[in-house]
C-alpha positions as CSV (number, residue, x, y, z in Angstrom):
1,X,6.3,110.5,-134.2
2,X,8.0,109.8,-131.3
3,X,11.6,110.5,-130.1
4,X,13.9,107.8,-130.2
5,X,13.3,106.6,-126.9
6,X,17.2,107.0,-125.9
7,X,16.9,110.2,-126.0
8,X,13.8,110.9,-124.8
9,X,13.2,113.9,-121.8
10,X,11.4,110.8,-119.9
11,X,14.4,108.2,-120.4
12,X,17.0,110.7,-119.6
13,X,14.8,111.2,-116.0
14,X,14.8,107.7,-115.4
15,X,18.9,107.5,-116.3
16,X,19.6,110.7,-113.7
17,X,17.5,108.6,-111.4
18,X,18.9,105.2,-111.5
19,X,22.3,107.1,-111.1
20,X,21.0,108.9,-108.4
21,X,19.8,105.6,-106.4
22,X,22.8,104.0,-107.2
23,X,25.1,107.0,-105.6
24,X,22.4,106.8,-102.4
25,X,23.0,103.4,-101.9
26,X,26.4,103.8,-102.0
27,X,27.2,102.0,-104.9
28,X,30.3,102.3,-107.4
29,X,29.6,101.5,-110.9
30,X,31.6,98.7,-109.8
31,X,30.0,97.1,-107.1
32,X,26.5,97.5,-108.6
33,X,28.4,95.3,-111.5
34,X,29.3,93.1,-109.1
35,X,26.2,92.5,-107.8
36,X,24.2,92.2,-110.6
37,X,26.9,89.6,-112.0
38,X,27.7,91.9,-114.8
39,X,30.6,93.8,-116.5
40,X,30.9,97.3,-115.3
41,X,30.3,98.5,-119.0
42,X,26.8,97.4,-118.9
43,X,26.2,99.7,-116.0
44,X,28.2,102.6,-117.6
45,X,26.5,102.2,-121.2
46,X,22.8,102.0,-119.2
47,X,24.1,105.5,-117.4
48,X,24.7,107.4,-120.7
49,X,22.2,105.8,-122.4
50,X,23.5,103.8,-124.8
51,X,21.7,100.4,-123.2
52,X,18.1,100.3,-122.3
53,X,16.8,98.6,-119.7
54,X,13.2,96.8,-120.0
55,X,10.8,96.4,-116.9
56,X,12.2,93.2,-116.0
57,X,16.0,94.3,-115.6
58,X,14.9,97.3,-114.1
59,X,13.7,95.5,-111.7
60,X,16.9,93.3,-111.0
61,X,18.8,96.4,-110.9
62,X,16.7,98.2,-108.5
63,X,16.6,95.2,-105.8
64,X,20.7,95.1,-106.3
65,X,20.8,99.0,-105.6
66,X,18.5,98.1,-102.2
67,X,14.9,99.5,-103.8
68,X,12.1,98.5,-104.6
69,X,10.5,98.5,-108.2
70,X,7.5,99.9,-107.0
71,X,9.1,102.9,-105.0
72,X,11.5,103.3,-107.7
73,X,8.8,103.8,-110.3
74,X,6.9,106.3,-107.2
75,X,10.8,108.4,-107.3
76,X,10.3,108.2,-111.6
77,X,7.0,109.8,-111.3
78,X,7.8,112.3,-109.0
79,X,11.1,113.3,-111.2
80,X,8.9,113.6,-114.3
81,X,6.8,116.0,-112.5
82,X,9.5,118.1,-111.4
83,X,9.4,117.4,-107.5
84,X,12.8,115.9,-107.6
85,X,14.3,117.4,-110.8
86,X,16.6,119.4,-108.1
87,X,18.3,116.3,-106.9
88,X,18.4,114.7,-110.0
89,X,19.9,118.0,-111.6
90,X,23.2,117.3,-108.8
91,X,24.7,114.5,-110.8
């Protein structure tokens, strides 16, 4: 059986990275709110993973933090592999 997927190793990657983007681009909680035409609770429940994302508002949220899906999902790779687990382990 599988983990709930909140709390799977794999979502929990994805979560440090989104945060991670979000900090590179600058971005407050706040202004990525702003952008995306949200409250800033939305963003702060998707960071400690109380609100999923799926595919499609990932990819909203990535093009308001300044990415790409596509790299985005390149970064997620690489942090499930352990190539960017140090930078994600900074948050």
């Amino acid at each position: 059986m599988f983990p709930h997927p909140l709390h799977s190793n794999d979502y929990s990657k994805l979560v440090s990275l989104l945060r991670a983007v979000r900090k590179e681009a600058g971005l407050t909680q706040v202004e990525l709110a702003t952008r995306l035409g949200v409250e800033q609770s939305l963003i702060s429940k998707i960071e400690r993973r109380e609100r999923r994302l799926d595919v499609a508002e990932l990819r909203t949220y990535c093009a308001a933090m300044g990415i790409g899906l596509n790299e985005f999902v390149l970064r997620f790779e690489t942090a499930l592999t352990g190539h960017e687990q140090e930078a994600l382990d900074d948050d």
